[in-house]
C-alpha positions as CSV (number, residue, x, y, z in Angstrom):
1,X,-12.5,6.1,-12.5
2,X,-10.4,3.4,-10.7
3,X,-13.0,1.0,-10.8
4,X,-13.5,1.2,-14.6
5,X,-9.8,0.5,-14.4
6,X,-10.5,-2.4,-12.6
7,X,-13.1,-3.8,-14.7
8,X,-11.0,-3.7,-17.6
9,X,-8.1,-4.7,-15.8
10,X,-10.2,-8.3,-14.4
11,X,-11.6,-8.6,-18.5
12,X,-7.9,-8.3,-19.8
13,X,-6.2,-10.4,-16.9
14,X,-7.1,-13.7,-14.6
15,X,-8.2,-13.3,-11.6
16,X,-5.0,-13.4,-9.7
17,X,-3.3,-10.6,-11.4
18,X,-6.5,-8.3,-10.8
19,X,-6.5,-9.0,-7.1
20,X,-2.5,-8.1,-7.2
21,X,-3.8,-5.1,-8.8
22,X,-6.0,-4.1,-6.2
23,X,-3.4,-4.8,-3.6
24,X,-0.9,-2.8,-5.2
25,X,-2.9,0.8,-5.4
26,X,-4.3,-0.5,-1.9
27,X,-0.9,-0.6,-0.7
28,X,-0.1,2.6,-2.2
29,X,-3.1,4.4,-1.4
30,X,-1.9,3.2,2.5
31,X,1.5,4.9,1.9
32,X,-0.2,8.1,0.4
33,X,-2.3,8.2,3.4
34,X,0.4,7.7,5.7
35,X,3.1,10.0,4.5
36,X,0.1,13.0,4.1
37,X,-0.9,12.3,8.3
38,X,2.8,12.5,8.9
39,X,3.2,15.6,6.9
40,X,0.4,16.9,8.7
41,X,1.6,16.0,12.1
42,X,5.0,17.7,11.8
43,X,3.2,21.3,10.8
C-alpha cells in the first residue's frame, strides 16, 4: 500500500520531494514506534 503511494508520489513529483516523502513517514513511523515502546514500558 505505501509503496504504491510512493510510486505515484516519485511519477507526480521530482526526485527531491519523493525522498522528503519518504523521510517524513520514516520519521513518523520512528515516532509511532517510539511512543508504542514507551507505552509499553510504563504497563
Amino acid at each position: 500500500m505505501l509503496f504504491k503511494k510512493v510510486l505515484t508520489c516519485q511519477k507526480k513529483y521530482p526526485k527531491e520531494k519523493s525522498e522528503l516523502y519518504l523521510n517524513k513517514t520514516r520519521t513518523i513511523r520512528k515516532v509511532r514506534i517510539a511512543s508504542i515502546t514507551m507505552f509499553i514500558n510504563q504497563n
